[in-house]
N, C-alpha and C positions, 0 to 999 in steps of 0.2 A: 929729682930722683924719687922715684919711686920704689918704697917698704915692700916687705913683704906681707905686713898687714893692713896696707893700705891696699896691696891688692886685692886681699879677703874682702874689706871693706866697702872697694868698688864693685868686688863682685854680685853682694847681698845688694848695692842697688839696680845695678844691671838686673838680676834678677827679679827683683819688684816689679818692676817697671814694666813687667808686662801682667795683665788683668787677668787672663788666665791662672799663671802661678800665684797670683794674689788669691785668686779663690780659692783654689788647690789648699795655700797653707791655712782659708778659713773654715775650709771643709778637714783640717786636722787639727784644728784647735779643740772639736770635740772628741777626737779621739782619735786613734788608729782605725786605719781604713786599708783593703787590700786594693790594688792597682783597678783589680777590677771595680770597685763600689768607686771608687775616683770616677774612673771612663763613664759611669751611668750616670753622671751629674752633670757631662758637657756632650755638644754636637758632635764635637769632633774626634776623630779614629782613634783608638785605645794606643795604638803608635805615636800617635799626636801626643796624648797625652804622659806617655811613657820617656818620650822626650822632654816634656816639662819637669818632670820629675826629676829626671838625668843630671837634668840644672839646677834645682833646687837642693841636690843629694851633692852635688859641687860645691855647691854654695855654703853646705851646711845647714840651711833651713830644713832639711829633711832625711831621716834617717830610715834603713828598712830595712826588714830582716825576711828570711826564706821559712816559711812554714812547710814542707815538702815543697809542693811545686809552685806553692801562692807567695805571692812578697805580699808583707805588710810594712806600711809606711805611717811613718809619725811626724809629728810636726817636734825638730828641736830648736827653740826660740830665742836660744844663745846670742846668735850673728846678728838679730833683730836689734839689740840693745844699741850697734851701730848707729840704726837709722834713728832710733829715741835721741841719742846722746846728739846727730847733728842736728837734732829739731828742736832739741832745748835751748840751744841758741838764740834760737828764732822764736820760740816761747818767752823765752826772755824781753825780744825788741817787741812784742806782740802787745804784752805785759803792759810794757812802759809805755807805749804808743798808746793804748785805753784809757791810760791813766789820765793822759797828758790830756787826750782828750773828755776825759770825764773832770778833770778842774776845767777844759774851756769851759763848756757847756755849763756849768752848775756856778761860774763867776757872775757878778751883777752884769746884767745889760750895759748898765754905761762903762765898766772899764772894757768892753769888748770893740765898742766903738775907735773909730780910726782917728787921729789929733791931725788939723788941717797944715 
């Protein structure tokens, strides 16, 4: 069964997951930016990337408000802790696997050796 905040949480990866919107929320880590200074950073049609947005403003990774006619968009980095919190996991086995292998490596030679 699937949460309701496991669906939030699939969605902030759905969302990732695509390279566009990664850069999108990299180019709002320095600040607020309006749709338009976003579109002048990528190839593609200011529609294109107004859809990205769309997804990211779903998602929660992005918030934006109406200045008369210009939206401006900010990066909010809440939902992100998601992806921290399943990577600590894996930080974890990362951790311990270095380790393991930094006692092989720094053990004498001969107890590395195989007994016939």
């Amino acid at each position: 069964m699937v949460t309701i905040g496991q669906s939030r949480d699939d969605a902030v990866f759905r969302v990732i997951a695509d390279p566009t919107r990664r850069e999108i929320l990299k180019l709002l880590r320095h600040g607020r930016l309006t749709v338009g200074e976003i579109a002048a950073n990528f190839e593609t049609s200011r529609p294109a990337i107004s859809k990205h947005l769309r997804l990211l403003r779903t998602a929660g990774l992005v918030v934006s408000y109406k200045d008369g006619t210009t939206s401006i968009c900010g990066l909010n980095p809440k939902p992100l802790k998601t992806v921290n919190d399943w990577l600590e996991d894996y930080r974890t086995l990362w951790r311990e696997s270095l380790r393991n292998l930094k006692r092989y490596v720094e053990e004498p030679a001969n107890q590395k050796k195989e007994k016939p």
